[in-house]
SEKE-526699 format. One record per residue (C-alpha): residue number from 1; residue in one letter; x, y, z. Coordinates in steps of 0.2 Angstrom, whole numbers, plus 5000, padded with zeros to 4 digits. Layout:
% SEKE-526699
k,r,x,y,z
NUM,A,X,Y,Z
...
This chain:
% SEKE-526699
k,r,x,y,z
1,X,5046,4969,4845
2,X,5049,4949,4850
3,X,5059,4942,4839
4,X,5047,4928,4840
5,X,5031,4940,4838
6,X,5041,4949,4825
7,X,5043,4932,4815
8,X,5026,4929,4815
9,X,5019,4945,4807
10,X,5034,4942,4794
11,X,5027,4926,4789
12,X,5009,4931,4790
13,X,5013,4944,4778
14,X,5022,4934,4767
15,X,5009,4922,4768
16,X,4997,4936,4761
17,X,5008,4939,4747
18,X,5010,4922,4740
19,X,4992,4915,4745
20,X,4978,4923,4735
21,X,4966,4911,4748
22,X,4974,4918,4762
23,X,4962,4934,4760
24,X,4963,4952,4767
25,X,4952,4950,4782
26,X,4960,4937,4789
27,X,4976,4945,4788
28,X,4971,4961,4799
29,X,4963,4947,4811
30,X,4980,4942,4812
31,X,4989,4957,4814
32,X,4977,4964,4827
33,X,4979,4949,4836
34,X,4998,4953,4834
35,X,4997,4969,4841
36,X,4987,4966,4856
37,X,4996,4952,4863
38,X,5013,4963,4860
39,X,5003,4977,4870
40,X,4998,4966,4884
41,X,5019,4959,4883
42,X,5026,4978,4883
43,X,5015,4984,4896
44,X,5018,4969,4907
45,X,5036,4973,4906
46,X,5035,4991,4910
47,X,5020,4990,4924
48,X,5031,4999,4940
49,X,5036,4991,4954
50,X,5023,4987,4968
51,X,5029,4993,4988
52,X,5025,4974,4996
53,X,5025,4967,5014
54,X,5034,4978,5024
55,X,5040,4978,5043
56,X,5053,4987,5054
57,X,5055,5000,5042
58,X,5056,5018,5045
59,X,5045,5034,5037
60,X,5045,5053,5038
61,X,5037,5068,5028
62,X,5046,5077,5017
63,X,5039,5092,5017
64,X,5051,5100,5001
65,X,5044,5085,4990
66,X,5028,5087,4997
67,X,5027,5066,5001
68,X,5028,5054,5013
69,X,5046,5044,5012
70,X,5049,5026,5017
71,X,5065,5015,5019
72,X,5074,4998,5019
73,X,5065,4986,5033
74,X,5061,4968,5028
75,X,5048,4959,5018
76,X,5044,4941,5023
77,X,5059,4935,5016
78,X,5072,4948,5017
79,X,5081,4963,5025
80,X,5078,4977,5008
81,X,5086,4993,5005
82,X,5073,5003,4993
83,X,5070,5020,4996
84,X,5049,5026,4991
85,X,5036,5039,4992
86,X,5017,5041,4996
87,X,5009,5057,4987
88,X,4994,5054,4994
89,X,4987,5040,4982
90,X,5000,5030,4977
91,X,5017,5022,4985
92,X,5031,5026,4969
93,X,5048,5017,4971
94,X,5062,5031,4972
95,X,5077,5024,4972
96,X,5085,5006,4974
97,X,5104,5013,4979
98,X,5109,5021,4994
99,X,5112,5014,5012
100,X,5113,4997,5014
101,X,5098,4987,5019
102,X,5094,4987,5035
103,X,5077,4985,5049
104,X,5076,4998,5065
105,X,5085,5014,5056
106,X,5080,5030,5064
107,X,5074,5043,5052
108,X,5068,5061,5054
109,X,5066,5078,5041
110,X,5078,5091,5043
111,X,5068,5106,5040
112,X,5085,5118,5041
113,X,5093,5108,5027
114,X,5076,5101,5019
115,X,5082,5081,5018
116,X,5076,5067,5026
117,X,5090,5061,5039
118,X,5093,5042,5043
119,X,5103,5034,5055
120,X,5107,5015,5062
121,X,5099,5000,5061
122,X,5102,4981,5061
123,X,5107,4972,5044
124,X,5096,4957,5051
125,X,5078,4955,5058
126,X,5080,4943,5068
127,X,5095,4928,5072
128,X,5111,4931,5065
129,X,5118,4933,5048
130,X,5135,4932,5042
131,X,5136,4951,5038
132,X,5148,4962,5050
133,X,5146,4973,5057
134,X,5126,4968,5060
135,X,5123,4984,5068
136,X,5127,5001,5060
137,X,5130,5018,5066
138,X,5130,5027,5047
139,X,5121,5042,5044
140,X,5114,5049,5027
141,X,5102,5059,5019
142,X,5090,5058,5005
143,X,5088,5076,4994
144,X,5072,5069,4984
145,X,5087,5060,4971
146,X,5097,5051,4980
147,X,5106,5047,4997
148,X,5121,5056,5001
149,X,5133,5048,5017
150,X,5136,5062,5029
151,X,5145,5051,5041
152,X,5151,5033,5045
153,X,5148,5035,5063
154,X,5165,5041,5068
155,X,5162,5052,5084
156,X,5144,5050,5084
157,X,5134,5036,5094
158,X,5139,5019,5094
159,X,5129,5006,5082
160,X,5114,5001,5087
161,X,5095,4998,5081
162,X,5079,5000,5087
163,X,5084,5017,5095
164,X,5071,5031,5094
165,X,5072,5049,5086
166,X,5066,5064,5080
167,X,5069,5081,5072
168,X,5070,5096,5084
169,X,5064,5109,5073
170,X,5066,5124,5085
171,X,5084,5120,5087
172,X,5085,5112,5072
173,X,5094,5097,5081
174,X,5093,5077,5074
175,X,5089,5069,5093
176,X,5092,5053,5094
177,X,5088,5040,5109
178,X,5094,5022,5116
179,X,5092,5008,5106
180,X,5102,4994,5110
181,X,5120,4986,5105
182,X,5127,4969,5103
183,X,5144,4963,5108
184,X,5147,4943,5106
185,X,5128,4936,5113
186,X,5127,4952,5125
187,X,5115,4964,5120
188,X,5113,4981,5130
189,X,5100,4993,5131
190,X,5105,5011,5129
191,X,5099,5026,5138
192,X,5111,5039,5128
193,X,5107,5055,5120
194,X,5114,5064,5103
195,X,5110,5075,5093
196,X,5117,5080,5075
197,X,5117,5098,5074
198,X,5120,5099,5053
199,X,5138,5096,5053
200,X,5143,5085,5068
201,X,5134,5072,5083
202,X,5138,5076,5101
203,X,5134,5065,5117
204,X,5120,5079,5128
205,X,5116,5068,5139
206,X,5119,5053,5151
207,X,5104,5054,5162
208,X,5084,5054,5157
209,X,5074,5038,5153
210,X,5079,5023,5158
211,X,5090,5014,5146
212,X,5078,5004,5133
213,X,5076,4999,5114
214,X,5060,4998,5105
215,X,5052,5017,5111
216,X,5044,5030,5100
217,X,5049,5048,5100
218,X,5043,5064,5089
219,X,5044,5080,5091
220,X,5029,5093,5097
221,X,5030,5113,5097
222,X,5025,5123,5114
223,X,5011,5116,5121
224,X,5001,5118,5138
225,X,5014,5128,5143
226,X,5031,5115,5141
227,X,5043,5121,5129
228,X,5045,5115,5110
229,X,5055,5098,5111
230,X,5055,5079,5106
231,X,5042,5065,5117
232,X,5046,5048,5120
233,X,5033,5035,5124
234,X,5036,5017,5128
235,X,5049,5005,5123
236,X,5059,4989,5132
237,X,5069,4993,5145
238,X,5070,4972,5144
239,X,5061,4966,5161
240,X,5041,4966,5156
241,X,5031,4973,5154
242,X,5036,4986,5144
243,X,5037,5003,5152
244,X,5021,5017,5149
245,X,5029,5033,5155
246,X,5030,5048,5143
247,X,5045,5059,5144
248,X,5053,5079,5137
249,X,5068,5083,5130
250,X,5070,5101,5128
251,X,5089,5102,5122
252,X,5096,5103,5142
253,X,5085,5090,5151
254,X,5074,5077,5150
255,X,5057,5077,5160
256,X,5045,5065,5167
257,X,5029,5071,5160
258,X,5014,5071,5171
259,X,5000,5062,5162
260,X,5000,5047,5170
261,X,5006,5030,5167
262,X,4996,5021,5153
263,X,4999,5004,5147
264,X,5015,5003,5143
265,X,5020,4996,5122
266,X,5034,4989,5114
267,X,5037,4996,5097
268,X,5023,5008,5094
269,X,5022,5022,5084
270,X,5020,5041,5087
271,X,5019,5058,5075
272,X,5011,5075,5081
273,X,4998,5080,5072
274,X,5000,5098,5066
275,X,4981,5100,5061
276,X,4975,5093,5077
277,X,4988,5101,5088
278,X,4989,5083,5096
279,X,5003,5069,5100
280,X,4995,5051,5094
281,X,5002,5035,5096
282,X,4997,5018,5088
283,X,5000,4998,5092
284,X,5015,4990,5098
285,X,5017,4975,5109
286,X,5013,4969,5127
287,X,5011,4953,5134
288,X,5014,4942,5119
289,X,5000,4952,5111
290,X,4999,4966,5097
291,X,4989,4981,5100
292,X,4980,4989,5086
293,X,4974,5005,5101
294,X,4976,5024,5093
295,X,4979,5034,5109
296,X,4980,5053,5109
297,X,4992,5066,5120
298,X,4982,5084,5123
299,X,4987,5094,5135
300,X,4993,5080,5151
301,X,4980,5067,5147
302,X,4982,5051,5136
303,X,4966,5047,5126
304,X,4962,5031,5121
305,X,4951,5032,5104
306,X,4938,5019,5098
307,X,4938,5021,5081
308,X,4943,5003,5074
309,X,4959,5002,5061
310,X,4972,4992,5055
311,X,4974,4978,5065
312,X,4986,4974,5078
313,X,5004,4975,5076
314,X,5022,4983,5079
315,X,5035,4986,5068
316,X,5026,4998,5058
317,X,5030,5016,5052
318,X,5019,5029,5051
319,X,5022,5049,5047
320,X,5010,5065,5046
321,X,5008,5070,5030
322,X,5009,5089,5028
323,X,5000,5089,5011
324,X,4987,5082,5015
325,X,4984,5084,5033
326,X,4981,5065,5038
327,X,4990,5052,5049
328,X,5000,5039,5035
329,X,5004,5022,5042
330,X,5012,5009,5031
331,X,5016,4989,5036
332,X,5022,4981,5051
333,X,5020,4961,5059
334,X,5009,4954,5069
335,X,5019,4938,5073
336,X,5015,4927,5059
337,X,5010,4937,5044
338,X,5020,4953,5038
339,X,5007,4967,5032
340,X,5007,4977,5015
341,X,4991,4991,5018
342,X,4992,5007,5019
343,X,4980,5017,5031
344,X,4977,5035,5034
345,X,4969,5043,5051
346,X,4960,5060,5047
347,X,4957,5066,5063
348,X,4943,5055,5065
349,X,4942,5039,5058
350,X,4954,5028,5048
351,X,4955,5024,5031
352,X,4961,5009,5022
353,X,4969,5019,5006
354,X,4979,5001,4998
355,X,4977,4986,5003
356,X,4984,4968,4998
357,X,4983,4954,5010
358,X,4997,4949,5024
359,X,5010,4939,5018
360,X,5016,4922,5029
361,X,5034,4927,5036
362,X,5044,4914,5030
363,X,5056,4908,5047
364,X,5075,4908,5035
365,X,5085,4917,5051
366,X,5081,4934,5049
């Protein structure tokens, strides 16, 4: 109890003691008044934390916890470095320790090894910051406990952020794409490829996708006769507008797919859909403008769906959640405001499952 609470029930019952006038009733008023007000203090202090504006992060399912996992990004005011889950109701913070914080990591669940894999990023949103290195080139995995460093970047791709990636689960090989580096003012978009295999990275290829930052990758089983292997859509290859081709990678060689150049996007988003058996893509930018389009890859043919959503914006993250067979996306920016809701495409429609109102990004250099 209060020490200052804790003094007043001790004078009140003193009072009681010495005060024939005091009276019985009034001191159980007293004390119920007491006790509720210390009810309302304790569970003030002990109410959980609340997932808040969120862009640039990064999200995947883990499939052994049987929940959506979501890190680090940046709020309106600040790069974080928080670790939480979505069950399917609620966001739950998991951890607060583990990689530094950081915005544009690349994550993906390693089926082989059940754990969620992160890689990269940028310490910084946006300017500079006195940190060094800004960039990373760290990977680590997250168990359902905690994160675990499995390598520092030595032999493996060189930092960067805003690269794209995804989880090869017939060859059970971490992809990772592009991005871009920074050396002085000089920023360079990559068109690299590596892949962690469990134990070590290694360069596969040179040659594929022209080199860009910003694209969306995930990986799709066998379909309309292609092999199983990770997709990219989108991206900036840094003259605009941004490009619309969709590409293959199916652990030997990439592949222009034939579906047709759609509008190309900066920053979108992309999961398969396992209960659909379909590729979808959300948002991202073009043309100083934020999209808030839900497209669909069947077969060699993009979709555009009209059912209306979240509104436009990149820098979000969204995952498919095994559990409960439905699209999760979380946060992202629109330019001005940073977004906090939480939505969910069944298939059919969205649904808002949270929601708390856009925050104004505050402009301190990040």
């Amino acid at each position: 109890m209060p020490r200052r609470r804790e003094n007043e029930w001790r004078n009140a019952v003193a009072l009681r003691r010495t005060s024939p006038s005091f009276g019985r009733g009034r001191a159980l008023r007293l004390r119920a008044t007491l006790l509720a007000a210390l009810t309302v203090t304790c569970s003030k202090s002990h109410e959980p934390p609340a997932l808040g504006p969120r862009n640039a992060h990064a999200m995947a399912y883990d499939a052994a916890r049987g929940r959506v996992t979501l890190f680090g990004g940046a709020d309106e005011r600040s790069v974080r470095g928080d670790t939480w889950g979505w069950d399917g109701k609620r966001w739950q913070q998991l951890a607060t320790e583990g990689p530094a914080p950081r915005t544009f990591p690349v994550m993906a669940y390693d089926s082989a090894q059940a754990r969620v894999l992160l890689f990269g990023g940028n310490r910084v949103l946006f300017g500079t910051d006195p940190a060094a290195p800004t960039l990373l080139r760290d990977l680590w995995a997250w168990d359902g406990r905690k994160w675990i460093e499995l390598s520092d970047g030595t032999g493996g791709p060189s930092a960067r952020a805003e690269a794209c990636g995804g989880y090869d689960e017939e060859r059970h090989r971490f992809v990772v794409f592009g991005g871009y580096e920074k050396v002085g003012k000089t920023l360079t978009r990559l068109g690299d490829t590596w892949e962690w295999d469990g134990t070590a990275w290694g360069r596969v290829a040179d040659t594929g996708p022209p080199a860009r930052s910003g694209a969306a990758m995930s990986f799709v089983p066998a379909l309309a006769g292609r092999p199983a292997g990770v997709v990219l859509f989108g991206g900036s290859t840094g003259t605009p507008p941004p490009p619309g081709d969709t590409w293959h990678w199916d652990g030997q060689h990439w592949t222009l797919l034939p579906v047709g150049a759609s509008a190309g996007r900066f920053n979108p988003v992309m999961a398969y859909d396992a209960a659909r058996a379909s590729l979808l893509r959300f948002g991202g930018f073009v043309g100083g403008t934020r999209v808030d389009e839900l497209w669909q890859l069947r077969g060699d043919v993009w979709t555009l769906l009209r059912d209306r959503g979240p509104d436009g914006r990149n820098h979000s993250a969204w995952a498919y959640d095994g559990n409960s067979r439905r699209i999760v996306l979380y946060g992202g920016h629109d330019g001005d405001h940073v977004f906090a809701d939480t939505w969910t495409w069944d298939g059919t429609s969205w649904n808002r499952a949270t929601e708390r109102p856009p925050v104004t990004r505050v402009d301190n250099g990040h």
